[in-house]
C-alpha positions as CSV (number, residue, x, y, z in Angstrom):
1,X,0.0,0.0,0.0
2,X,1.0,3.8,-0.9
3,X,2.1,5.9,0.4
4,X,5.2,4.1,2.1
5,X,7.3,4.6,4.1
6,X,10.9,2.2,3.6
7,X,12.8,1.9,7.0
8,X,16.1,0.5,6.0
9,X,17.4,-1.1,9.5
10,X,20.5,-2.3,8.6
11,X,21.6,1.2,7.3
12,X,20.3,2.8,10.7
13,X,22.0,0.2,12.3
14,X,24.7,1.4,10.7
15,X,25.0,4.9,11.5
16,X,24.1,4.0,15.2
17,X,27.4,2.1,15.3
18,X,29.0,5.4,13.2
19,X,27.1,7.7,16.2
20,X,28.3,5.4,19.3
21,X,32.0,4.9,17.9
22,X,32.0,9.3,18.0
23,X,30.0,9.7,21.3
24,X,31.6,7.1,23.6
25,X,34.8,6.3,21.9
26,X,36.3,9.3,21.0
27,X,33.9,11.5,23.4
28,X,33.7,9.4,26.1
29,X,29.6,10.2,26.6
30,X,27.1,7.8,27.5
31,X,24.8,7.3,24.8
32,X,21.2,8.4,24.8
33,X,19.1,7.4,21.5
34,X,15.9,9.4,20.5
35,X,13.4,7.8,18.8
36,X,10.7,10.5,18.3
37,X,11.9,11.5,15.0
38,X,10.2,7.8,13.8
39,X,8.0,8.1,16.1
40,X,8.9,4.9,18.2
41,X,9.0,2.8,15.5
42,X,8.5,-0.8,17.1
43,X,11.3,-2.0,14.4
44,X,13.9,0.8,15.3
45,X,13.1,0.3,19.1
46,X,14.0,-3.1,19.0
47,X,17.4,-2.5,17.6
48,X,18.5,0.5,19.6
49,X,17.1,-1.7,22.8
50,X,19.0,-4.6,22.1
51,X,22.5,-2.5,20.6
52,X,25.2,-3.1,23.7
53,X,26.5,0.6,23.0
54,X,23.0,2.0,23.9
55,X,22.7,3.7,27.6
56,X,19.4,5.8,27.6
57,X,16.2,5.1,25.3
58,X,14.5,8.9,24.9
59,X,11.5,10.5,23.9
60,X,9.4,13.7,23.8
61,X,5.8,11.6,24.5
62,X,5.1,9.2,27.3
63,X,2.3,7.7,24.9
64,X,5.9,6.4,22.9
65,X,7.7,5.5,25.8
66,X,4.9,3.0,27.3
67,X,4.8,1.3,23.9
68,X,8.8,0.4,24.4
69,X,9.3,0.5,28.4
70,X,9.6,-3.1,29.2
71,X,11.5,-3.9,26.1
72,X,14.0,-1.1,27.2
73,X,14.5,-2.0,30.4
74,X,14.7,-5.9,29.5
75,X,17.6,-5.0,27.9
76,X,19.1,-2.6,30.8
77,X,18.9,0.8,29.3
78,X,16.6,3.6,31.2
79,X,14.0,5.0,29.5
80,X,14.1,9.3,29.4
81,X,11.0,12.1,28.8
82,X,12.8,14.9,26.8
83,X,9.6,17.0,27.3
84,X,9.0,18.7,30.3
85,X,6.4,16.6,32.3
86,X,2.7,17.6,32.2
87,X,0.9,17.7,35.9
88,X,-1.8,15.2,34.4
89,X,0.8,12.8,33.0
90,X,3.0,12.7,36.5
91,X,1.4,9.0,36.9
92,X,2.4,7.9,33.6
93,X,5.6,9.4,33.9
94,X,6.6,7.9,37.2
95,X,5.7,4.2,36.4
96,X,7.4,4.5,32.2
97,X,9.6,6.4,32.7
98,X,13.0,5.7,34.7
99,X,15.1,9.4,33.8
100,X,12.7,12.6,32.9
101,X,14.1,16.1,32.2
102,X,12.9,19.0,34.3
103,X,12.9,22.7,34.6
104,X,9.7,23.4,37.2
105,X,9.5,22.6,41.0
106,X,5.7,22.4,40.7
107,X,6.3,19.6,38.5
108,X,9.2,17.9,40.3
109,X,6.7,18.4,43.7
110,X,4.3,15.7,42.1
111,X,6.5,13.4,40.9
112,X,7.9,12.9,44.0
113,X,4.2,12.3,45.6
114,X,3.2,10.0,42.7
115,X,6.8,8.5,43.0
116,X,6.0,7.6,47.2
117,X,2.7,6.0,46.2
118,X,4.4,4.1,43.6
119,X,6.7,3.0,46.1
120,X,9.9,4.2,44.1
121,X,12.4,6.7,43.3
122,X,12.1,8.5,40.3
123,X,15.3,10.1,38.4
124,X,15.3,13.6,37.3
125,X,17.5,15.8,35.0
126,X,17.2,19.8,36.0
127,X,17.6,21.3,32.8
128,X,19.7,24.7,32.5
129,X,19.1,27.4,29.9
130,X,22.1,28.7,28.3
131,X,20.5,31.3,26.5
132,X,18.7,29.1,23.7
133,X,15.5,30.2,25.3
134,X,13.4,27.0,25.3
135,X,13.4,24.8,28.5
136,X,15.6,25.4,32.0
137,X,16.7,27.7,34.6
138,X,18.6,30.8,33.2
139,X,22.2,29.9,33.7
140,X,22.8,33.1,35.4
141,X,20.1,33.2,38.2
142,X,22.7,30.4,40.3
143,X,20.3,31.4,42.8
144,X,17.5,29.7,41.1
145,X,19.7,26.5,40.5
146,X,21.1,26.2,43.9
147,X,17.5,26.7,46.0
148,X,16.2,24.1,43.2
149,X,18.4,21.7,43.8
150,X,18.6,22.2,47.6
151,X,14.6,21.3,47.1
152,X,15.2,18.6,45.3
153,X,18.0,16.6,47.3
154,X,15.3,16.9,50.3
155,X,12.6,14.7,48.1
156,X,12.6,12.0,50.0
157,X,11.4,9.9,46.5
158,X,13.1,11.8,43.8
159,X,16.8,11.3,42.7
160,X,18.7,14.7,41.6
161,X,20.4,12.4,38.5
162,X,22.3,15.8,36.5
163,X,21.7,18.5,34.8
164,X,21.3,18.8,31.1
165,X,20.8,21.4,28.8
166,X,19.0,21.5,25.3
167,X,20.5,24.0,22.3
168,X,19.3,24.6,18.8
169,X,15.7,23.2,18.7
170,X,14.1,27.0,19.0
171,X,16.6,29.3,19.3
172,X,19.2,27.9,16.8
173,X,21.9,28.5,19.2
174,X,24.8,26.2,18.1
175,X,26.7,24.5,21.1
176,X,30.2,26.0,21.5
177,X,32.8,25.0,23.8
178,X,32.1,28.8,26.2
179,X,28.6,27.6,26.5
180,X,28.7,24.4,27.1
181,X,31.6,25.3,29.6
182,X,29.2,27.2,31.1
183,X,26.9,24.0,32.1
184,X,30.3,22.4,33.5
185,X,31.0,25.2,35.4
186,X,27.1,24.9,37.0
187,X,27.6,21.3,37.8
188,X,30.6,21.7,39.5
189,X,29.2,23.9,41.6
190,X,26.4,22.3,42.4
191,X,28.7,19.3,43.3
192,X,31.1,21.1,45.7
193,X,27.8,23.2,47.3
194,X,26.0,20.5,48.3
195,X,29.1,17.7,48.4
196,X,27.2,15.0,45.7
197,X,28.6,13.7,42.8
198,X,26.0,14.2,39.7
199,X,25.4,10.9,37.3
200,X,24.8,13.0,34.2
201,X,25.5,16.2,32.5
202,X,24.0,16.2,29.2
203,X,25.6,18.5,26.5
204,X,22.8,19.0,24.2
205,X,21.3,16.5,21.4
206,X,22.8,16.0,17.5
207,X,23.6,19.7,17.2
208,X,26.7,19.1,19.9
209,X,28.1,16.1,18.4
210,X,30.4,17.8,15.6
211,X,32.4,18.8,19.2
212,X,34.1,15.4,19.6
213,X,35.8,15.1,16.1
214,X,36.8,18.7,16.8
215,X,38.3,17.7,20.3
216,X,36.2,20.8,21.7
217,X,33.4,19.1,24.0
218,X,34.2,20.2,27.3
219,X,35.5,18.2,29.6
220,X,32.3,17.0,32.1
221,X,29.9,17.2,29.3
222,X,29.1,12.9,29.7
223,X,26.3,12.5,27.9
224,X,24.7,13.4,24.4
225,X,20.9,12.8,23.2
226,X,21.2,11.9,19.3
227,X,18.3,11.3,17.1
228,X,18.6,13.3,13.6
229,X,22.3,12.1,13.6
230,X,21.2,8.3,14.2
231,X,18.0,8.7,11.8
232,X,19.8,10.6,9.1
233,X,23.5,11.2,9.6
234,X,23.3,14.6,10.0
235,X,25.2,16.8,12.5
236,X,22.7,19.5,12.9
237,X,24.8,22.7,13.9
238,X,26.3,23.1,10.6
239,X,24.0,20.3,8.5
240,X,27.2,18.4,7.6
241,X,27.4,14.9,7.4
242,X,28.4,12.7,10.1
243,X,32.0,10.1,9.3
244,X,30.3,6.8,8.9
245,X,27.2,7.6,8.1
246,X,24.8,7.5,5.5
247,X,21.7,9.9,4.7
248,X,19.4,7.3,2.9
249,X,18.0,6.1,5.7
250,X,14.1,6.5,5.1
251,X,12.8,6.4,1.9
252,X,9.1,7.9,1.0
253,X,7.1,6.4,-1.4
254,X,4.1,8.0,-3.1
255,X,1.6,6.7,-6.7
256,X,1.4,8.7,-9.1
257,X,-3.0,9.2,-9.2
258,X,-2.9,11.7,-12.2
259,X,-0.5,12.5,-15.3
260,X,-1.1,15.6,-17.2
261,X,0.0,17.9,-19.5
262,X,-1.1,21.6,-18.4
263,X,0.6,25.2,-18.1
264,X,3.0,25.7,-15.3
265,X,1.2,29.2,-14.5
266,X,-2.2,28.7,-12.6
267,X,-5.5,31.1,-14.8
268,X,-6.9,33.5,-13.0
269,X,-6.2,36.3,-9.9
270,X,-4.1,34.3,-7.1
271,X,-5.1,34.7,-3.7
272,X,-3.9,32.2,-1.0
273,X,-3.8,28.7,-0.4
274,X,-5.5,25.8,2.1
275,X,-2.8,27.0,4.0
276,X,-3.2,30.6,4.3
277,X,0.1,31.2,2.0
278,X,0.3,32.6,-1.2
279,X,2.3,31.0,-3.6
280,X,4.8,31.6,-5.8
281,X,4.6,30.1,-9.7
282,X,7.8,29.8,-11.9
283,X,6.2,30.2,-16.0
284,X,7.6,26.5,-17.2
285,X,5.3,27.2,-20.1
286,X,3.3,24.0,-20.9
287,X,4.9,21.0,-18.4
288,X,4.1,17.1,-17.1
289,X,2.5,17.6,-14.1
290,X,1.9,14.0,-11.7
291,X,-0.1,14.6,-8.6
292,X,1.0,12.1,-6.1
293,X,-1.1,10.3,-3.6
294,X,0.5,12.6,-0.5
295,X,0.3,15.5,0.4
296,X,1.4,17.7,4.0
297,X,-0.9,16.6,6.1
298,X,1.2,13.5,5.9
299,X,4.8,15.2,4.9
300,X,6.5,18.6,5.1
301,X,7.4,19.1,1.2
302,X,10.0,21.3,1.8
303,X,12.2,18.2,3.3
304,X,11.8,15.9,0.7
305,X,14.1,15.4,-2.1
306,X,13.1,13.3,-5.0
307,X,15.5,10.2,-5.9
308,X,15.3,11.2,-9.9
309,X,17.1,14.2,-9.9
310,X,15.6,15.7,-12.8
311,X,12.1,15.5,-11.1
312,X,11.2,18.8,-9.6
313,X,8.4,19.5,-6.6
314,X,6.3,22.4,-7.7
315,X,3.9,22.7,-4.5
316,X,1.3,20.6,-3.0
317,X,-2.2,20.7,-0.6
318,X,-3.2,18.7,2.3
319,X,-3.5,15.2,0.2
320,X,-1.2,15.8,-3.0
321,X,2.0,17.1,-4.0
322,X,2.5,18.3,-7.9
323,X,5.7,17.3,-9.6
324,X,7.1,18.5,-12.5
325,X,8.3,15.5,-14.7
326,X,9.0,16.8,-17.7
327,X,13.0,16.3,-18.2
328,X,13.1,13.2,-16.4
329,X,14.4,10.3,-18.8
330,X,12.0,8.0,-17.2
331,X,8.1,7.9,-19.0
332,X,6.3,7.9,-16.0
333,X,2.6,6.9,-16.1
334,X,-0.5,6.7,-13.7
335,X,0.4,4.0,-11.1
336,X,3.7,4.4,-10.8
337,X,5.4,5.0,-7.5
338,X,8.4,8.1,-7.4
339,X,10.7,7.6,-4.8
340,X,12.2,10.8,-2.1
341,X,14.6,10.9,0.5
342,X,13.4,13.1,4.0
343,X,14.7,15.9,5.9
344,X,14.2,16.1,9.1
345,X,10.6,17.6,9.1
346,X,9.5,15.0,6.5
347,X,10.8,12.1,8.6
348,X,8.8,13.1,10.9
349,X,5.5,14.3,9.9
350,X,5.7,10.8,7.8
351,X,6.3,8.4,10.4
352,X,3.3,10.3,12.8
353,X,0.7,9.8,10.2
354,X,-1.4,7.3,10.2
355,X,-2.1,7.3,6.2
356,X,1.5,6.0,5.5
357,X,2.5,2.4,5.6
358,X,5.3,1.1,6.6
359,X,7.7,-1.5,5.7
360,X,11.3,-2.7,6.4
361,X,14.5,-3.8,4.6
362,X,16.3,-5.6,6.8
């Protein structure tokens, strides 16, 4: 069934083993493996789970996490919330989840009352912000930090694990070695203040990774959270690609539903689209157009990247996408399936929906 989505596990497998050997070989980081971006694929999950380099199994939704929880911790990792806990999911979080990041007291306050009816001790990561704006304490109210952590360490059934800190994902701020010394600095602190020894300080996700091949990770920084740079290769700071890896990853998979020859300039006054935008049309004069059988309620169009290079993606709607065949060499006709590598944003807009299958090479 179309459209498809083709998971190729021995290639992530791959650049997992690529990922690992730069994190804990050269880096010397535990190793923490997202799998939001394919949205907890049950495949993936099983192979991260059971892959001895593997430390931490993360995501940003409890709803993943419980699908995959005893599988992970079968196999001795910990399962980790990325997102900062919502107050109605404090139950769900305390019995799925092993490691969950932090930034509010409120929050923390409940998991350690869910965590004493549970009977256990639940692990958190206070998350600093070094000045990418999203999640965290602001790195320069210490105050903050210290009478946070002070709280914490007298939960009776919450574990202060580390400190962490997440860069890139809003503000685009790319990890340096001054900011992430900065996080270092914090935790030091914090351990001579309060005489503990912290299990984790987490230098950001696949943005920081391009820091070990350039010997520049700071030295304390002893974890990393990589999921675009398993999934895809990339190193996000500077979009390079990763040694080792590969990019080919996921493939997306779409039939061809109509094959047309029409003008490449729509007739009539242009106002905006389904999507509130107005668009922009390049006069091709008279073109082959294919509508495909997707569209960006399933995909983000600007991520994809068609395998025949002399296919063109012209603009699409909530169910299709319009391609410009014209100067490819193949003659493509109604049924036929066109093939695209994914960005980011495609991979995961594709694996969320529901309307795309999915199937393995393995």
């Amino acid at each position: 069934m179309y459209p498809r989505l083709l998971i190729d596990i021995n290639k992530l497998k791959n650049n997992l083993d690529a990922v690992a050997h730069i994190t804990k070989d050269q880096g010397e980081c535990s190793l923490m493996i997202v799998t939001k971006g394919l949205c907890a694929d049950k495949e993936m999950v099983h192979m991260v789970a059971s892959h001895p380099a593997v430390d931490y199994v993360a995501d940003s939704r409890v709803k993943n996490i419980m699908t995959y929880a005893s599988e992970v911790r079968k196999n001795g990792k910990m399962t980790t919330l990325l997102r900062i806990p919502m107050h109605d999911e404090v139950s769900d979080v305390v019995k799925y989840v092993d490691l969950s990041f932090n930034s509010e007291l409120s929050t923390i306050r409940l998991l350690n009352q869910e965590a004493e009816k549970a009977d256990v001790k639940h692990n958190v990561l206070l998350m600093i912000d070094l000045g990418d704006l999203r999640e965290g304490i602001f790195y320069q109210n210490e105050d903050q930090i210290f009478a946070a952590v002070e709280e914490i360490l007298g939960m009776e059934n919450i574990r202060l694990y580390g400190i962490g800190v997440n860069l890139t994902c809003y503000g685009a701020i790319i990890p340096k070695y001054d900011n992430l010394s900065k996080l270092t600095e914090i935790a030091g602190k914090i351990e001579d203040r309060f005489g503990i020894k912290l299990t984790m300080v987490s230098g950001g996700n696949s943005s920081s990774i391009y820091l070990v091949g350039k010997g520049e990770l700071p030295k304390g920084i002893n974890n990393l959270r990589l999921g675009e740079s398993f999934l895809l290769g990339n190193d996000t700071a500077y979009e390079t690609k990763l040694p080792g890896t590969v990019s080919d990853t996921l493939i997306l998979q779409a039939q061809i539903v109509e094959l047309k020859e029409k003008p490449s300039l729509p007739i009539g006054e242009v106002g905006v689209d389904a999507f509130g935008q107005k668009p922009y049309y390049e006069d091709r004069g008279i073109i082959k157009r294919a509508i495909i059988a997707v569209g960006k309620q399933d995909t983000d169009i600007d991520s994809m990247t068609p395998l025949d290079d002399k296919i063109d993606i012209l603009g699409g709607s909530s169910d299709h996408i319009i391609l410009d065949v014209t100067k490819s060499d193949k003659e493509y006709k109604v049924g036929d399936v066109v093939s695209f590598t994914l960005g980011y944003g495609g991979m995961l807009k594709t694996a969320t929906s529901p309307y795309v299958e999915k199937a393995y090479i393995k």
